[in-house]
ZADO-1210 file (C-alpha; in nm, 4 decimals, padded with zeros to 6 digits):
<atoms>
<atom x="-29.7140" y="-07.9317" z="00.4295" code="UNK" pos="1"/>
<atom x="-29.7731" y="-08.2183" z="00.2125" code="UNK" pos="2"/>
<atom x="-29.3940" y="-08.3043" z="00.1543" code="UNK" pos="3"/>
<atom x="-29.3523" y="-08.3038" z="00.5646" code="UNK" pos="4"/>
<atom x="-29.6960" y="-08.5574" z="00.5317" code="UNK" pos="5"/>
<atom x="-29.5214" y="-08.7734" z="00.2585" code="UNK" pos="6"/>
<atom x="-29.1795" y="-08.7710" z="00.4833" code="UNK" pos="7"/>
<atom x="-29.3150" y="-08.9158" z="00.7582" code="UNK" pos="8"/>
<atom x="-29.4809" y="-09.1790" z="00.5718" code="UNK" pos="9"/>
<atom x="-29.1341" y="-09.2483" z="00.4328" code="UNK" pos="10"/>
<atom x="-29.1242" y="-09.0513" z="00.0668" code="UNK" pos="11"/>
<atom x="-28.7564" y="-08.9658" z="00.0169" code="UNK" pos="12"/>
<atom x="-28.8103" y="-08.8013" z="-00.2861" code="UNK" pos="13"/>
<atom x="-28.7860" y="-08.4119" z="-00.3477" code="UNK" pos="14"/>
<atom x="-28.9617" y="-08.1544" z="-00.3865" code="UNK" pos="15"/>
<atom x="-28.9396" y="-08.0681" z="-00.7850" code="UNK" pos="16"/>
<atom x="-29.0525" y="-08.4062" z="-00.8615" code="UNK" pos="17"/>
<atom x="-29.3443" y="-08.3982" z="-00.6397" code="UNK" pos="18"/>
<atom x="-29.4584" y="-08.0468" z="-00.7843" code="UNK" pos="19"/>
<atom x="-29.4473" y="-08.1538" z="-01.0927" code="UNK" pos="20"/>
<atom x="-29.6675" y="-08.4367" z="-01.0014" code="UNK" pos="21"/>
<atom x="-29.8971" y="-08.2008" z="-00.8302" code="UNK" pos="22"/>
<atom x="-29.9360" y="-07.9586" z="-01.0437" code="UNK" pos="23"/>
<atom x="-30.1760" y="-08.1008" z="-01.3257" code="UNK" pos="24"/>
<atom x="-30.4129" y="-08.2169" z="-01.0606" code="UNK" pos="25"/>
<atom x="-30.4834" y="-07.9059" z="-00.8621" code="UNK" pos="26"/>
<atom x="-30.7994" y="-07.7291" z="-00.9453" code="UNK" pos="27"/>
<atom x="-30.7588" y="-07.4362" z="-01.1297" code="UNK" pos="28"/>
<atom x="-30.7936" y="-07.1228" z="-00.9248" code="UNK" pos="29"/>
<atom x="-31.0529" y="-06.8297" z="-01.0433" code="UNK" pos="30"/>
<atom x="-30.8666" y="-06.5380" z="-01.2458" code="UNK" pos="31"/>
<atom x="-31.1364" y="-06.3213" z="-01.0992" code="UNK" pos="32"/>
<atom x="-31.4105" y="-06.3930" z="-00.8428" code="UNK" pos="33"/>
<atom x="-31.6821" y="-06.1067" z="-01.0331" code="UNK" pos="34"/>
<atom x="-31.6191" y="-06.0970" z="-01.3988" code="UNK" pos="35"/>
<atom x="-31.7951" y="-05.7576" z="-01.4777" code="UNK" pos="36"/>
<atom x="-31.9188" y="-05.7212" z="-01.8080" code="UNK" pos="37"/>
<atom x="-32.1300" y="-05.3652" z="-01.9273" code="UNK" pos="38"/>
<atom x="-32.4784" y="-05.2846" z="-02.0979" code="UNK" pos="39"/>
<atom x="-32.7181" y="-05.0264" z="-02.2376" code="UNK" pos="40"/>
<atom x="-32.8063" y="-04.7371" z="-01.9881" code="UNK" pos="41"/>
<atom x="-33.1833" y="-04.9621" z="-01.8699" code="UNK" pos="42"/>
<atom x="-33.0578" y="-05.2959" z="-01.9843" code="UNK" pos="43"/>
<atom x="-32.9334" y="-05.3984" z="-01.6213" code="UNK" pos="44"/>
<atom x="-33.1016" y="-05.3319" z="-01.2995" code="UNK" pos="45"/>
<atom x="-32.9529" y="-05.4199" z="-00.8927" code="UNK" pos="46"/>
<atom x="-33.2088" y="-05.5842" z="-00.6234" code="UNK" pos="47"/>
<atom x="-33.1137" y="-05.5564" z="-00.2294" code="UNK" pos="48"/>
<atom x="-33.3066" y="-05.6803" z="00.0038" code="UNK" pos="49"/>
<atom x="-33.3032" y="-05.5905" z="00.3408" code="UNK" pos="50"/>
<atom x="-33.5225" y="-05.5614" z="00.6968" code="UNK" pos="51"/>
<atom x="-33.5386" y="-05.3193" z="00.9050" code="UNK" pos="52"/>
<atom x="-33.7701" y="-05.2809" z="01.2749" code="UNK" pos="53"/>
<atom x="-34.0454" y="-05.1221" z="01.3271" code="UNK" pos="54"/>
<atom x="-34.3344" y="-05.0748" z="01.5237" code="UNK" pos="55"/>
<atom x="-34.7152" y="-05.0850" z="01.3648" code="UNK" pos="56"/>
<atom x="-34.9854" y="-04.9813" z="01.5574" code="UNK" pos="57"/>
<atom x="-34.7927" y="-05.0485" z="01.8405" code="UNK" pos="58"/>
<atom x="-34.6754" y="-05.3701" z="01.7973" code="UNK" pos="59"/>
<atom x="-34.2935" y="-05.4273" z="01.6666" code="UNK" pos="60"/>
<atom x="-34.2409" y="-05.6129" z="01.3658" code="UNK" pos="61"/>
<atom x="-34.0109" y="-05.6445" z="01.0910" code="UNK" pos="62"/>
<atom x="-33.9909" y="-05.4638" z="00.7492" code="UNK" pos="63"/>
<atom x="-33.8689" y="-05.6335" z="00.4607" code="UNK" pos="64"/>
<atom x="-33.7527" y="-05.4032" z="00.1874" code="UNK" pos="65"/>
<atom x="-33.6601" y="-05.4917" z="-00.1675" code="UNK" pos="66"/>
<atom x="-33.4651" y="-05.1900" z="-00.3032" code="UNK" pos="67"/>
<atom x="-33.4575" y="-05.1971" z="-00.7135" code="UNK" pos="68"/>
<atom x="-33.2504" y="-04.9570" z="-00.8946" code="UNK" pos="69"/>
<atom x="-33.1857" y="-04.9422" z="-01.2564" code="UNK" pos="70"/>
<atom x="-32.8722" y="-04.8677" z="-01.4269" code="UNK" pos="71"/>
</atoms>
């Protein structure tokens, strides 16, 4: 995509050269997007939240919940 760009703006060079031009400037990507890592049993815990509908003395609302559990 970017050597068809650079074409029609009149590059004439290839594509190795360009790579390698590339290639120190790009970002580096993420090995892993969730980089687990493990405790004590009680050490860690996990929070949800979530809502749910419901009706209270006759009139609907909406719950919110916060579930806690501990690993």
């Amino acid at each position: 995509m970017i050597l068809q760009k650079l074409r029609l703006m009149g590059y004439e060079g290839g594509r190795t050269i360009l790579r390698d031009y590339i290639r120190p400037k790009r970002p580096l990507r993420d090995s892993r997007r969730t980089v687990r890592y493990e405790t004590a049993p009680g050490k860690q815990a996990q929070l949800d939240l979530a809502e749910h509908p419901v009706v209270i003395a006759g009139v609907p609302r909406v719950a919110h919940f916060l579930i806690y559990e501990r690993l």
